[in-house]
Structure formats: structure tokens, C-alpha cells
Backbone of each chain as ProteinMPNN parsed JSONL, in Angstrom:
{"seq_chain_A": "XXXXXXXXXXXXXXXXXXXXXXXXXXXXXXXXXXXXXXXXXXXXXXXXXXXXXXXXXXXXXXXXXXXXXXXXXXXXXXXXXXXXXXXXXXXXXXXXXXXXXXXXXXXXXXXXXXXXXXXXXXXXXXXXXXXXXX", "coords_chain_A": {"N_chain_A": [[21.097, 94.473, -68.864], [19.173, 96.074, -71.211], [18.81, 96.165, -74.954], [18.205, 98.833, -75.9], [18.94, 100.768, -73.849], [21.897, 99.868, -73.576], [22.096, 100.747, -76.64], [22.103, 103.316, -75.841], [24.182, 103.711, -74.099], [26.271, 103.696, -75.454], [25.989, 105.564, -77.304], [26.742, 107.874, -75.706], [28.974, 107.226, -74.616], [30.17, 107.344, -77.132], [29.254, 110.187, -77.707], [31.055, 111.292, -75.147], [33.341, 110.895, -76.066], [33.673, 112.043, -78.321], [33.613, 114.784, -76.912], [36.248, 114.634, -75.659], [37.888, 114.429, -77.076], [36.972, 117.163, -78.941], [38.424, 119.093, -76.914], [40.91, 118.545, -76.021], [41.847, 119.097, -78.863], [42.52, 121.728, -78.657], [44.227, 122.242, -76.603], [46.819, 122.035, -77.213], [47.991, 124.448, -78.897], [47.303, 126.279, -76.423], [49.466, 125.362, -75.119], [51.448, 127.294, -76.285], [54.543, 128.916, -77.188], [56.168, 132.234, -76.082], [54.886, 135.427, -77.145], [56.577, 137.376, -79.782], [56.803, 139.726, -79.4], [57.472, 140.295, -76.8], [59.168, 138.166, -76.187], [60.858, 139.358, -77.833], [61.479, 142.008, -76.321], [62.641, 140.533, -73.801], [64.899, 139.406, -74.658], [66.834, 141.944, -75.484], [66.875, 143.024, -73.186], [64.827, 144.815, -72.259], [62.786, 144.372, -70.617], [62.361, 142.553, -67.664], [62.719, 140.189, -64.839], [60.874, 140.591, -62.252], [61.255, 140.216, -58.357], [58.598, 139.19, -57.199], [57.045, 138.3, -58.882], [56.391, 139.228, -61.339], [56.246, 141.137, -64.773], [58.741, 143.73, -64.616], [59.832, 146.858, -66.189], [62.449, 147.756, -67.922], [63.94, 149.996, -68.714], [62.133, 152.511, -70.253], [58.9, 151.548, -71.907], [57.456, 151.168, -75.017], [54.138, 151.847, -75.94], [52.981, 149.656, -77.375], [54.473, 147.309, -76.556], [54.246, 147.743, -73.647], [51.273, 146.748, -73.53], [51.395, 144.141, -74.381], [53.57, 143.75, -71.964], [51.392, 144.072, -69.672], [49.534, 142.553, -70.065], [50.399, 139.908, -70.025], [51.528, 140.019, -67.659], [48.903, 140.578, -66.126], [47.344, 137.781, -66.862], [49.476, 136.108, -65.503], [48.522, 136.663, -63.272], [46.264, 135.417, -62.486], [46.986, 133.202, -62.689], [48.531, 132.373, -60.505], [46.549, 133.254, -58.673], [44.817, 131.477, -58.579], [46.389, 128.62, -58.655], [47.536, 129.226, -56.089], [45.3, 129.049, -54.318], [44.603, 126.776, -54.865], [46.817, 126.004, -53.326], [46.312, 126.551, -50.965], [47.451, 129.012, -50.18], [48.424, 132.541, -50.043], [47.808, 134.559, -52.544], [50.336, 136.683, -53.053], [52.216, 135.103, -51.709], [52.414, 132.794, -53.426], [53.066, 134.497, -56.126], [55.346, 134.998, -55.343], [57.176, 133.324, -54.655], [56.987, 132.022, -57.074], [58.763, 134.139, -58.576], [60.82, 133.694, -57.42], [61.993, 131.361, -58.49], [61.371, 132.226, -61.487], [63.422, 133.976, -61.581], [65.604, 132.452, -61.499], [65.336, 130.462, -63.215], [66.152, 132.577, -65.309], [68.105, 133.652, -68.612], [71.686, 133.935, -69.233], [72.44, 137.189, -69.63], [70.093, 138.039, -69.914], [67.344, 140.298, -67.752], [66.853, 141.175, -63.96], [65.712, 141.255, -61.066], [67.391, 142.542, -58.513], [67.343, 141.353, -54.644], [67.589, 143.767, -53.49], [66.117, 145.504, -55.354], [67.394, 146.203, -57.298], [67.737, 146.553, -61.094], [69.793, 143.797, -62.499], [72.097, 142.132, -64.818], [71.991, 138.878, -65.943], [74.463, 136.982, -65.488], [76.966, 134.147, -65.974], [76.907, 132.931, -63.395], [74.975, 132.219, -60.47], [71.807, 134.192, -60.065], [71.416, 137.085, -58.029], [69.157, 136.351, -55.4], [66.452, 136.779, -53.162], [67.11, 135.944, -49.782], [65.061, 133.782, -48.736], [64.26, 132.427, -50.729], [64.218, 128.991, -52.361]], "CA_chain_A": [[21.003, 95.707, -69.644], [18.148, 96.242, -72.831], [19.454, 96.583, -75.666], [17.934, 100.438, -76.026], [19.771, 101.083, -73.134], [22.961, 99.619, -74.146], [22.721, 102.204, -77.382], [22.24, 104.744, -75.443], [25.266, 103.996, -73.572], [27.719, 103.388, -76.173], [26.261, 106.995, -78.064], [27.199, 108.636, -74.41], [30.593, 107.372, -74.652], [30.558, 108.332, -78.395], [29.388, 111.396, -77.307], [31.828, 111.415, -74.768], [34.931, 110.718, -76.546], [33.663, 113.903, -79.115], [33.455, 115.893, -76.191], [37.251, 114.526, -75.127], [38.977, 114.891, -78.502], [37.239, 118.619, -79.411], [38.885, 119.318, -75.784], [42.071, 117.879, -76.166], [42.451, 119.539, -79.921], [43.135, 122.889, -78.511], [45.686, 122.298, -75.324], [48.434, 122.171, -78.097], [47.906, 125.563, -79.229], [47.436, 126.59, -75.648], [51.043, 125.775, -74.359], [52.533, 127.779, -77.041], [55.374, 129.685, -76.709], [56.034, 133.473, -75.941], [55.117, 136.212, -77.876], [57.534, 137.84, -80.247], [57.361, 141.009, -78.75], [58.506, 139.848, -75.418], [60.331, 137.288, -76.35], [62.35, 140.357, -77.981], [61.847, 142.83, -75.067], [63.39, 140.053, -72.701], [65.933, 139.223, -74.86], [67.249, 142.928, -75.576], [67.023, 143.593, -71.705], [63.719, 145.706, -71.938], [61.724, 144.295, -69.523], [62.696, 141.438, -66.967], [61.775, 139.435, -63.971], [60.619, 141.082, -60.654], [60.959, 139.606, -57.398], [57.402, 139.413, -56.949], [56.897, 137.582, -59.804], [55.372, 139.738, -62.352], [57.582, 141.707, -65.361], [59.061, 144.904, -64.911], [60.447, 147.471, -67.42], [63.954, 148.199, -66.91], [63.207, 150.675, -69.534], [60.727, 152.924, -70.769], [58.502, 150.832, -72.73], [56.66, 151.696, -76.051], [53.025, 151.833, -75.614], [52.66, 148.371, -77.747], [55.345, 146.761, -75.735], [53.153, 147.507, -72.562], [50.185, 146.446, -73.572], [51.623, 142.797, -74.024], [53.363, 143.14, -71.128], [50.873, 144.094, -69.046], [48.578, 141.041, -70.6], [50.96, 138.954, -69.431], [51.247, 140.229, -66.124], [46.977, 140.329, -65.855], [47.736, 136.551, -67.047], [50.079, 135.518, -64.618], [48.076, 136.879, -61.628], [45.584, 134.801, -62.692], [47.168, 131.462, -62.739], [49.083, 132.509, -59.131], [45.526, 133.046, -57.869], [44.52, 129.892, -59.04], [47.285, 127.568, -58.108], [47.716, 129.689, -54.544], [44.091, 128.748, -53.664], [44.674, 125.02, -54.533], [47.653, 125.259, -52.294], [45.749, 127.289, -49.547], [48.615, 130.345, -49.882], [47.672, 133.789, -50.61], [48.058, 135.204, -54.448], [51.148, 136.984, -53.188], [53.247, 133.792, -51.462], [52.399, 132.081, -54.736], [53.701, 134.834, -56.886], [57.276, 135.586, -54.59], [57.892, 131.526, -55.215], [57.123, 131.808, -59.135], [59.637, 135.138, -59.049], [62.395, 132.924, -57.096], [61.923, 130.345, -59.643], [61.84, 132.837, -62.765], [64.914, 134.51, -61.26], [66.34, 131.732, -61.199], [65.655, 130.607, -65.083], [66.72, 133.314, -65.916], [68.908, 133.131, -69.218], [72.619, 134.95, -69.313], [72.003, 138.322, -70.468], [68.788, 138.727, -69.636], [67.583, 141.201, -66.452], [66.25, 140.246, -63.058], [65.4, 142.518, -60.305], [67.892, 141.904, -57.075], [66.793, 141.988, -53.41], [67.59, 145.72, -53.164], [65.04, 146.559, -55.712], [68.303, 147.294, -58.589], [67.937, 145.984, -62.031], [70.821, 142.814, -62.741], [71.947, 141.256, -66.004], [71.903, 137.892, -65.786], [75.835, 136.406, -65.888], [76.757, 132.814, -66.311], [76.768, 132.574, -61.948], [73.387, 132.41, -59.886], [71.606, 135.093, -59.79], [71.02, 137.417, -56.582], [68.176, 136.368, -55.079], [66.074, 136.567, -51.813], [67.068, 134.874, -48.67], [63.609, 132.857, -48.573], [63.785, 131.654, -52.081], [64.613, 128.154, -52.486]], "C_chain_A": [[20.23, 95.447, -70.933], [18.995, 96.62, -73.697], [19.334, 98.218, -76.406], [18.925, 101.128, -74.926], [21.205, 100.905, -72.943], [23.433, 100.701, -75.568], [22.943, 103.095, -77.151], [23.668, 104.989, -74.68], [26.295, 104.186, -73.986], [27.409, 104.925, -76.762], [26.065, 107.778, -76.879], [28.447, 108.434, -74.491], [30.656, 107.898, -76.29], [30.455, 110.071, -78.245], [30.628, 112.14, -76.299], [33.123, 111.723, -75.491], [35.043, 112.18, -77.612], [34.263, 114.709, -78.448], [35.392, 115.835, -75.949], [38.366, 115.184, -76.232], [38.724, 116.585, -78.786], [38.244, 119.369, -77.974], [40.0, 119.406, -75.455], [42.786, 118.889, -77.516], [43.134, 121.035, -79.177], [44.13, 123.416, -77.659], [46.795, 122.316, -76.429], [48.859, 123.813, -78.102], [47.948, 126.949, -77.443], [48.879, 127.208, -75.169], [51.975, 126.055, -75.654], [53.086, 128.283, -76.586], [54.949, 131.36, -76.954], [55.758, 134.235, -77.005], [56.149, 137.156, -78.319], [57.87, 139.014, -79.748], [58.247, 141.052, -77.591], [58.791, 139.004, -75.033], [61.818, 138.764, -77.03], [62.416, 141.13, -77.136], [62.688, 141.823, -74.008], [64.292, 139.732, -73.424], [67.027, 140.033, -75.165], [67.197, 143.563, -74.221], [65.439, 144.755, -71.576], [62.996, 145.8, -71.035], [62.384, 142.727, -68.679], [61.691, 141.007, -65.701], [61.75, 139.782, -62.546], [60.644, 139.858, -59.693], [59.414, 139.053, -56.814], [56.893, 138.842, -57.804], [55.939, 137.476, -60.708], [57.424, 140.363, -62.908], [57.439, 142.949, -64.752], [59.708, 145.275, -66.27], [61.792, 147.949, -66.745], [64.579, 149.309, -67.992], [62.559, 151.308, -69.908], [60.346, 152.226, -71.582], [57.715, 151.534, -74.25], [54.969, 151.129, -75.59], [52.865, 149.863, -75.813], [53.562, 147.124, -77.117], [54.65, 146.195, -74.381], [52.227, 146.732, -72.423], [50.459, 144.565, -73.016], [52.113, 142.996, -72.55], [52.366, 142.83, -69.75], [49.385, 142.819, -68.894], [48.984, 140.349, -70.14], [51.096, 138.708, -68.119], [49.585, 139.747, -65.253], [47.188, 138.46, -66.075], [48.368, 135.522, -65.811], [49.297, 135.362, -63.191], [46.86, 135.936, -61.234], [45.711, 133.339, -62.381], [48.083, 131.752, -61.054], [47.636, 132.572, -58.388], [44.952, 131.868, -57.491], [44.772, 128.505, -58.241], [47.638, 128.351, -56.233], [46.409, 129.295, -53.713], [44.264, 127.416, -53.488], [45.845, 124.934, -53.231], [47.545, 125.8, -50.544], [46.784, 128.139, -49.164], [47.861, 131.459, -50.262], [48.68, 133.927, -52.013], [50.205, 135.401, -54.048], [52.82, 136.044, -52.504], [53.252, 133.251, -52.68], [53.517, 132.627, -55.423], [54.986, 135.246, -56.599], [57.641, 133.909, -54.804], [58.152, 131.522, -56.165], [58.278, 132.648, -58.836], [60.621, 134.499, -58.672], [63.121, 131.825, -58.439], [62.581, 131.314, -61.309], [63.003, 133.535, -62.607], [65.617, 133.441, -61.951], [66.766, 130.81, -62.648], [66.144, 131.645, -66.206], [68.012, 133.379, -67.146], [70.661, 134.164, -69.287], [72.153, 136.065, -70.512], [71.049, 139.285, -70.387], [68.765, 139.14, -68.548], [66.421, 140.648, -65.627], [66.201, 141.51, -62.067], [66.017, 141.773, -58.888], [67.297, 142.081, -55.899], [66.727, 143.127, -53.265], [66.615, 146.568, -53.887], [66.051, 146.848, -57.619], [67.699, 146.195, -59.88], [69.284, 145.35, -62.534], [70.882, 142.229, -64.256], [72.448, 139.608, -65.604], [73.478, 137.094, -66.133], [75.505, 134.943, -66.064], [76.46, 132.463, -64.641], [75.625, 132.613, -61.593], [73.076, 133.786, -59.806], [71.265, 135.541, -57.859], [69.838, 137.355, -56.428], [67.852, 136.572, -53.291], [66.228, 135.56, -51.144], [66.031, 133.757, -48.764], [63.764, 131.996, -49.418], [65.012, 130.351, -52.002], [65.712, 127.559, -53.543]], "O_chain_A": [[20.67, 94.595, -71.704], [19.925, 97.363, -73.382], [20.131, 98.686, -77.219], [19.655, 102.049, -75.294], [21.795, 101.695, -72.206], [24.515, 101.272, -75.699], [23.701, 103.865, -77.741], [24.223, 106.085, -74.609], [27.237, 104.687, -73.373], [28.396, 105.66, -76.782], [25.073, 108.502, -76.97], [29.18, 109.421, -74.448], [31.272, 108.939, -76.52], [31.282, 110.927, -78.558], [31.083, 113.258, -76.543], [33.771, 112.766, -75.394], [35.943, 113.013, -77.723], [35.215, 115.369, -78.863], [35.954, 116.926, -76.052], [39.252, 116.038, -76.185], [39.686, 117.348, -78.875], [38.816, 120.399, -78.332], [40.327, 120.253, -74.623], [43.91, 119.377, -77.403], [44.343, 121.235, -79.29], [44.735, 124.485, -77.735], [47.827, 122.861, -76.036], [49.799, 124.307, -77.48], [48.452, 128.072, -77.411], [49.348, 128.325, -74.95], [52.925, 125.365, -76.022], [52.76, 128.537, -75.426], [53.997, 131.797, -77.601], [56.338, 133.864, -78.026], [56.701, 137.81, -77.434], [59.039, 139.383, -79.63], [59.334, 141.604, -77.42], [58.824, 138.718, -73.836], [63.008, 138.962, -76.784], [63.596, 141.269, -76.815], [63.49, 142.445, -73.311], [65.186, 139.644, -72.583], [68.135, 139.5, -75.23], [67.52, 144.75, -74.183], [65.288, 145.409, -70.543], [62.529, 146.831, -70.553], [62.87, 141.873, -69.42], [60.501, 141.264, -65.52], [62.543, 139.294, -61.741], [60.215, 138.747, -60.005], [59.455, 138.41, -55.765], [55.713, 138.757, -57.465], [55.116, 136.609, -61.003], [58.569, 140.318, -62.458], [56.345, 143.36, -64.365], [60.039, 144.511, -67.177], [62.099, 148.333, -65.617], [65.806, 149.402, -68.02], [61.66, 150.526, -70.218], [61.241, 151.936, -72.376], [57.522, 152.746, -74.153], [54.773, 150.084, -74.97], [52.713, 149.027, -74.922], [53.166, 145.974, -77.305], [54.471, 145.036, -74.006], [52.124, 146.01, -71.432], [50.078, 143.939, -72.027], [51.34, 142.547, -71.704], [52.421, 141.85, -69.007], [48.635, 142.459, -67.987], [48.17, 139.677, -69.506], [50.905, 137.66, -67.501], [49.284, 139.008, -64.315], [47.119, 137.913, -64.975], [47.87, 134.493, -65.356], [49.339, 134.471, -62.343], [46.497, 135.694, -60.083], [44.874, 132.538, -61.967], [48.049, 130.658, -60.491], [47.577, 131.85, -57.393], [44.683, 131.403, -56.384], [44.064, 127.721, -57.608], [47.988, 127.592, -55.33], [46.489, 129.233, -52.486], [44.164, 126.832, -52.409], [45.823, 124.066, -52.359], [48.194, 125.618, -49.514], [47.131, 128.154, -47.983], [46.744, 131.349, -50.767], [49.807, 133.536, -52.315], [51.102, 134.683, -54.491], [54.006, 136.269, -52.745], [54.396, 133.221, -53.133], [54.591, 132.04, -55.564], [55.708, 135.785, -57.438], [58.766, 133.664, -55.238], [59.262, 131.164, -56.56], [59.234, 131.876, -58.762], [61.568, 134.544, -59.457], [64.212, 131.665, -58.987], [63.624, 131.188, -61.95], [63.66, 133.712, -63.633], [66.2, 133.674, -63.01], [67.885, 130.528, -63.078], [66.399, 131.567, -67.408], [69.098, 133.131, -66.624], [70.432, 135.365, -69.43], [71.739, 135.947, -71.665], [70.964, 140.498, -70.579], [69.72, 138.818, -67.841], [65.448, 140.007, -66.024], [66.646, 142.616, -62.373], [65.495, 140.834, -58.288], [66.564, 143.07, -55.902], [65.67, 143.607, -52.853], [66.236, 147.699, -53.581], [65.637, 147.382, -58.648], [67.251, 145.095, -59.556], [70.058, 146.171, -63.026], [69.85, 141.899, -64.839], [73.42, 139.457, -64.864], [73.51, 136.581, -67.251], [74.384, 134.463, -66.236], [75.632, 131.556, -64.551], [74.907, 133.126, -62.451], [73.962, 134.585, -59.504], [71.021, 134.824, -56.888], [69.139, 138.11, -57.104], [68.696, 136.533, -52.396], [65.792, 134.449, -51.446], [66.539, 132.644, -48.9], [63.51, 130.819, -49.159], [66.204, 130.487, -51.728], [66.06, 126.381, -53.473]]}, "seq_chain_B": "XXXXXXXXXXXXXXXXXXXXXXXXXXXXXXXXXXXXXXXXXXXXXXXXXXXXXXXXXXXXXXXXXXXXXXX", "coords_chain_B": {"N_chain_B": [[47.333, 204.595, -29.124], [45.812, 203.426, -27.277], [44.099, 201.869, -28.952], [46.04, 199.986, -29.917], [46.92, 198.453, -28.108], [44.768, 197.29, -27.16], [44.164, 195.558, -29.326], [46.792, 194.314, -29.357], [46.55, 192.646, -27.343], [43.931, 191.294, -27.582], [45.16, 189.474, -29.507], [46.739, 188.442, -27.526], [45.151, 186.687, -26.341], [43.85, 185.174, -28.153], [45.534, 183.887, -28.995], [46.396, 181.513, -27.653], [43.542, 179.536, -27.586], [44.045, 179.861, -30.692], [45.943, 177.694, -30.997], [45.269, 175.788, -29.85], [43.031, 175.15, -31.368], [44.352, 174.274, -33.634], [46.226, 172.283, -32.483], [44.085, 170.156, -32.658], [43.548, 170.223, -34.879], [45.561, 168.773, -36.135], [45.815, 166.168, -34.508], [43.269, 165.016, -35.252], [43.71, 165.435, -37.861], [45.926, 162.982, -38.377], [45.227, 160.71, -37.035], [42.951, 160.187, -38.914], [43.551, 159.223, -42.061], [46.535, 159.328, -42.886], [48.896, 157.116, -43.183], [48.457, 154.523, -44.506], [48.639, 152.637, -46.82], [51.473, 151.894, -48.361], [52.855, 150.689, -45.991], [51.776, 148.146, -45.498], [51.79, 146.469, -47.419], [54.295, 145.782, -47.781], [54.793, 145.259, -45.61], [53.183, 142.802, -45.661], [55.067, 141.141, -47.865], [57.076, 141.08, -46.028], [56.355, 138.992, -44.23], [55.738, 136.741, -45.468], [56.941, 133.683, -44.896], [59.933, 131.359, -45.299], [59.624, 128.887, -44.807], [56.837, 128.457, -46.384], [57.523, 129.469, -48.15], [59.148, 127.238, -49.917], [57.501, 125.059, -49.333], [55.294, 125.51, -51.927], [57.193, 126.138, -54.254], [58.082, 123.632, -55.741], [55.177, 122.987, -56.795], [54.862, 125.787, -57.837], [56.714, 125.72, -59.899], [55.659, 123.535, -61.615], [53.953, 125.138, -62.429], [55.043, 127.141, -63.661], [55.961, 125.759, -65.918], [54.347, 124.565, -67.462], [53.077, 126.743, -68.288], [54.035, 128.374, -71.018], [53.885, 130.394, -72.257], [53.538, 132.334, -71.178], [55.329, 132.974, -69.561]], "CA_chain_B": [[47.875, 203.444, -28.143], [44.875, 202.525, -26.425], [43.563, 200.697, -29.639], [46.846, 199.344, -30.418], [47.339, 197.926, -27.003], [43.536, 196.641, -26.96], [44.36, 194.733, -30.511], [47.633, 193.06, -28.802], [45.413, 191.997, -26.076], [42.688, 190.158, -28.28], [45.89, 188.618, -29.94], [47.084, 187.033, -26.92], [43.738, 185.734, -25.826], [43.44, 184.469, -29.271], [46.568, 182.627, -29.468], [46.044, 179.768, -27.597], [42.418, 179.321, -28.849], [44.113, 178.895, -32.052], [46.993, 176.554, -30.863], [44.018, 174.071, -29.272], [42.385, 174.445, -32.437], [45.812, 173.949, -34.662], [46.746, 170.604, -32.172], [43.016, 169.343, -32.803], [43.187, 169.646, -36.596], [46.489, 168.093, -35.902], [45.49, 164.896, -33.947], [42.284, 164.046, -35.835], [44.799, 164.445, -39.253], [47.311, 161.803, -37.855], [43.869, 159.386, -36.648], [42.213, 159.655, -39.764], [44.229, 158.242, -43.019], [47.709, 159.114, -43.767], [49.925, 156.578, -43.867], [48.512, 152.88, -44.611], [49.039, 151.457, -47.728], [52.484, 151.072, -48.449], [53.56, 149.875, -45.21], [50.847, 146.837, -45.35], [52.268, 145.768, -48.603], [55.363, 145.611, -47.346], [54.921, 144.071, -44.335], [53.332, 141.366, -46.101], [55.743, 140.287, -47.765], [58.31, 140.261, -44.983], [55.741, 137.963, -43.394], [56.047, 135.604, -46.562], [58.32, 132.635, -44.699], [60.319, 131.201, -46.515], [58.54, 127.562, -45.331], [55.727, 128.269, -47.326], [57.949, 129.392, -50.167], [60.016, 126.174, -49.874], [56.405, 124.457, -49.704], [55.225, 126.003, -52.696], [58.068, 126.002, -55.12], [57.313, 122.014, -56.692], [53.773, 122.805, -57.702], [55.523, 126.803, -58.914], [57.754, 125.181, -60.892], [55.31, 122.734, -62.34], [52.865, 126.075, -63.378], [56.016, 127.689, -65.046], [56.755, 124.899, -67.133], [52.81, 124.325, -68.04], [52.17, 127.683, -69.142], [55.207, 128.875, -71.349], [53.444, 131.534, -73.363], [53.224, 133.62, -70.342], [56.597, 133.191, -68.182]], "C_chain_B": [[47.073, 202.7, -27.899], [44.517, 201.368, -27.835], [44.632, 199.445, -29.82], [46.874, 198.109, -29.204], [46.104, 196.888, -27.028], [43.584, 195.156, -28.398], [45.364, 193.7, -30.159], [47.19, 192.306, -27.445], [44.47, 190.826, -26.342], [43.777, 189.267, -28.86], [46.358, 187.85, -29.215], [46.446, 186.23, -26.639], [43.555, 185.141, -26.766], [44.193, 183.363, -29.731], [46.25, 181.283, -28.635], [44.692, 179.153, -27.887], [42.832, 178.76, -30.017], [44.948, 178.24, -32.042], [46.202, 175.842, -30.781], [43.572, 173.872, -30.533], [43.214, 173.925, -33.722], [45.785, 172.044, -34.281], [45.224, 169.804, -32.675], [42.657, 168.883, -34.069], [44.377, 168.833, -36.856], [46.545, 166.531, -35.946], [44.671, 164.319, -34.888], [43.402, 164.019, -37.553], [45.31, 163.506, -39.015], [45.919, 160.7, -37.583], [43.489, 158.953, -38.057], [42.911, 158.895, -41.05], [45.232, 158.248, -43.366], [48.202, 157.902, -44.25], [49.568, 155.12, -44.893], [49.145, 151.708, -45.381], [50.255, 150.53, -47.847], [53.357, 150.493, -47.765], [53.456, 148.572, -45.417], [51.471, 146.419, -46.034], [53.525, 145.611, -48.622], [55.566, 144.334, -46.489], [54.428, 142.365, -44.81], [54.457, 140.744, -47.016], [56.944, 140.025, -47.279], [57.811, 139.241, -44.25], [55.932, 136.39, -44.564], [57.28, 134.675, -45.562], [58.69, 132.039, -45.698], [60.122, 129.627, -46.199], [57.644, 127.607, -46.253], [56.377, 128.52, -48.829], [58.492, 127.775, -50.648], [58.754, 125.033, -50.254], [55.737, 124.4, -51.545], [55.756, 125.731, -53.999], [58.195, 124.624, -56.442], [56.262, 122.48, -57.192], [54.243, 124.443, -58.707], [55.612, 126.59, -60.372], [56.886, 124.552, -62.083], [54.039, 123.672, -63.336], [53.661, 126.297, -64.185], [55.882, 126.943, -66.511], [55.426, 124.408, -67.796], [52.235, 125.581, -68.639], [53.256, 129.047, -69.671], [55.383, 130.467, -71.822], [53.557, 132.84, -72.149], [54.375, 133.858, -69.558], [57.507, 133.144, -68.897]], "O_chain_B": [[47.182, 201.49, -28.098], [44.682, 200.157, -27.685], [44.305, 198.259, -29.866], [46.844, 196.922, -29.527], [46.375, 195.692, -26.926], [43.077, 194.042, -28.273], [45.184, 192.511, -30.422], [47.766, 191.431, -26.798], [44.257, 189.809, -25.683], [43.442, 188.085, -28.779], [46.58, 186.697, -29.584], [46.818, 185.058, -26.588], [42.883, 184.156, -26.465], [43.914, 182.385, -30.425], [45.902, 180.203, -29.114], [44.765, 178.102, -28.525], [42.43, 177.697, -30.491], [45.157, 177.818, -33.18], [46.181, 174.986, -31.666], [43.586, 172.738, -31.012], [42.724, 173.269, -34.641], [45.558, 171.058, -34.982], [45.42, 168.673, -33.12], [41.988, 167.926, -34.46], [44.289, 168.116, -37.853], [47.008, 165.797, -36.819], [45.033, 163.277, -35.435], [43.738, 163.016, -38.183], [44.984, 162.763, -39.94], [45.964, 159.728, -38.338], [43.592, 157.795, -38.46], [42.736, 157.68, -40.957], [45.488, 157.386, -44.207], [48.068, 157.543, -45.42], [50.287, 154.757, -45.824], [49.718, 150.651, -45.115], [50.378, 149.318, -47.665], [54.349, 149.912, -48.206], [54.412, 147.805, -45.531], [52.173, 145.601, -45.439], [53.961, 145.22, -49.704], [56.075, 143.214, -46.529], [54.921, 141.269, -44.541], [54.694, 139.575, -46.711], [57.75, 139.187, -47.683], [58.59, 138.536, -43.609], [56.225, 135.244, -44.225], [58.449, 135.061, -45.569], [58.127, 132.025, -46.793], [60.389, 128.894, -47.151], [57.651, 126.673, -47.054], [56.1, 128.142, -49.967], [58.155, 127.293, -51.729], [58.871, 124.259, -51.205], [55.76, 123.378, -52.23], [55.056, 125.19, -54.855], [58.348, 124.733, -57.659], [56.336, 122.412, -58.419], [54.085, 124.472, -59.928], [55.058, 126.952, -61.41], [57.133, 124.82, -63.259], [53.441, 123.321, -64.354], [53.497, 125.932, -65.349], [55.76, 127.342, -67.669], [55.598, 123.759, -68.828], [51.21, 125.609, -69.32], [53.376, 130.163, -69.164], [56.289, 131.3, -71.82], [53.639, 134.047, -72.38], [54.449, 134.891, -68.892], [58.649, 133.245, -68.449]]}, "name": "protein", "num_of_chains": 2, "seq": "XXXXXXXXXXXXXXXXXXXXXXXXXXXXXXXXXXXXXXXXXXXXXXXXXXXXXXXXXXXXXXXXXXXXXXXXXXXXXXXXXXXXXXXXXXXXXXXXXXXXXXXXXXXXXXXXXXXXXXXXXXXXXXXXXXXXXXXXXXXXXXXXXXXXXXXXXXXXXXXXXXXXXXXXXXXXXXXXXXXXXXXXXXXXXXXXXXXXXXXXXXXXX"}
């Protein structure tokens, strides 16, 4: 290896490692937590967790209420598309797994949507879920 | 009389004419689009097994817990 070609390699990994760190700075900020709004709509029972594994309103919502949740929803369908392609499922197997799952985190108190379709508050026991769900 | 009689005359000849043409707007309604949607969307997900959910559920789990802001 020349030694021109040796600089060039080390300011490729310098360049590199830029590229790794500006890359890296912003995943923190990423996996933040929920927004306050619906972090308080799910914790006042407003809106909960469909079988299907998007929110519902269990509720009429306020316009600004919506908006988030419906962001969140557009959000979700997104990362079920995503991760359902890597696992060669369709969108909607993906998102009836996540909803078994988010049922299933569900915290006491909070509301969940039972097989039948009803809106549930969340006791200290399992929630009712679908046969299928694991 | 005579007209009256001649008027319930064209009415019977007319009625089944417009039964054939009643059942025909009938049939092609029922062919062309009522029902579809919300059966399909149904049916899929009674087709959802619950292998593939069972499959599934590990890598789920591992989106939930990777992307907090949203679940």
C-alpha cells in the first residue's frame, strides 16, 4: 500500500466514523417515549388497544386528540408493513400479533378491545384475548 | 266499457313485460357490486392462523419494545 493511498484510507474511515457518530447521535431521541397527549388519553381510558393492532377511541375524541392518534396509527402501519415484509406475512398478520401483544401489556385500568368487538378495562387478571394470540 | 276493458287488456299484456324487465334489473343488480368489501376483510382475518401469529410474535414483541413513542 502507497502511502497516498494509505491517507486516503484512514480519511474514509475518518470519514466513516463522522458518518457513524452523526447517525448514531439521533437514535436516542428517536426511541423516546409517548406523547403526552396519549399517554393521557390511554391513561384516562380515552382511547385503547384494538385487536387489530391499531388505537381505538372508546370515546369521542377531541379533534387534537385525533390527530395524534391517528399519527400514531399512520405510524404503526408503517413499521407492521415493514417488519411483515421482512417476515414474509401480510401487513395485517403482523398487526393482529402486535394487538395480541399490546393487549396483553396492557396496564390495569387501561382499555383493550375484547374478541366480541366490546371495550374492557384492564383488571389485575389477563386480559380477554383472541384464541390465536399467543 | 269498451275503453275501460281495452286499457285492462294492455295492462295484462304489459305485466309480464315488466316482471322480465323488473327480474333483469334484478339479476344484473345482484352480479354487479353489492356486497364485497366487508366480507373480504373479515374473512381475512379469520384466515390469520394462529401459526403464523405464534411465528411472528418474537420479532412483534421485539418492534414494540424498539419503538416506544408509538405503542
Amino acid at each position: 500500500m502507497t502511502m497516498v493511498s494509505m491517507r486516503k484510507s484512514i480519511a474514509a474511515l475518518a470519514g466513516a466514523g463522522l458518518v457513524l457518530s452523526v447517525l448514531a447521535a439521533p437514535a436516542p431521541a428517536a426511541a423516546q417515549n409517548r406523547d403526552p397527549a396519549y399517554a393521557a388519553a390511554r391513561a384516562s381510558g380515552q382511547v385503547g388497544e384494538k385487536m387489530d393492532g391499531y388505537l381505538g377511541y372508546v370515546t369521542p375524541a377531541a379533534p387534537a386528540l385525533r390527530a395524534v392518534v391517528e399519527d400514531i396509527n399512520i405510524k404503526r402501519k408503517a413499521v407492521y408493513a415493514e417488519k411483515a415484509q421482512a417476515n414474509k406475512a401480510t401487513v395485517e398478520e403482523y398487526a393482529l400479533t402486535s394487538g395480541c401483544l399490546l393487549i396483553a401489556h396492557t396496564k390495569p385500568g387501561e382499555k383493550y378491545q375484547a374478541p366480541d368487538g366490546s371495550w374492557q378495562t384492564r383488571g389485575d387478571g389477563p386480559p380477554l384475548r383472541d384464541s390465536r394470540c399467543p | 266499457m269498451g275503453i275501460g276493458s281495452l286499457f285492462g287488456h294492455r295492462a295484462l299484456l304489459a305485466l309480464p313485460l315488466m316482471g322480465a324487465l323488473l327480474l333483469i334489473g334484478a339479476t344484473t343488480g345482484c352480479i354487479s357490486v353489492n356486497a364485497p368489501d366487508k366480507p373480504i376483510v373479515i374473512e381475512l382475518n379469520i384466515n390469520i392462523k394462529q401459526e403464523v401469529v405464534y411465528r411472528l410474535a418474537q420479532d412483534a414483541n421485539a418492534t414494540i419494545e424498539s419503538n416506544p413513542d408509538i405503542f
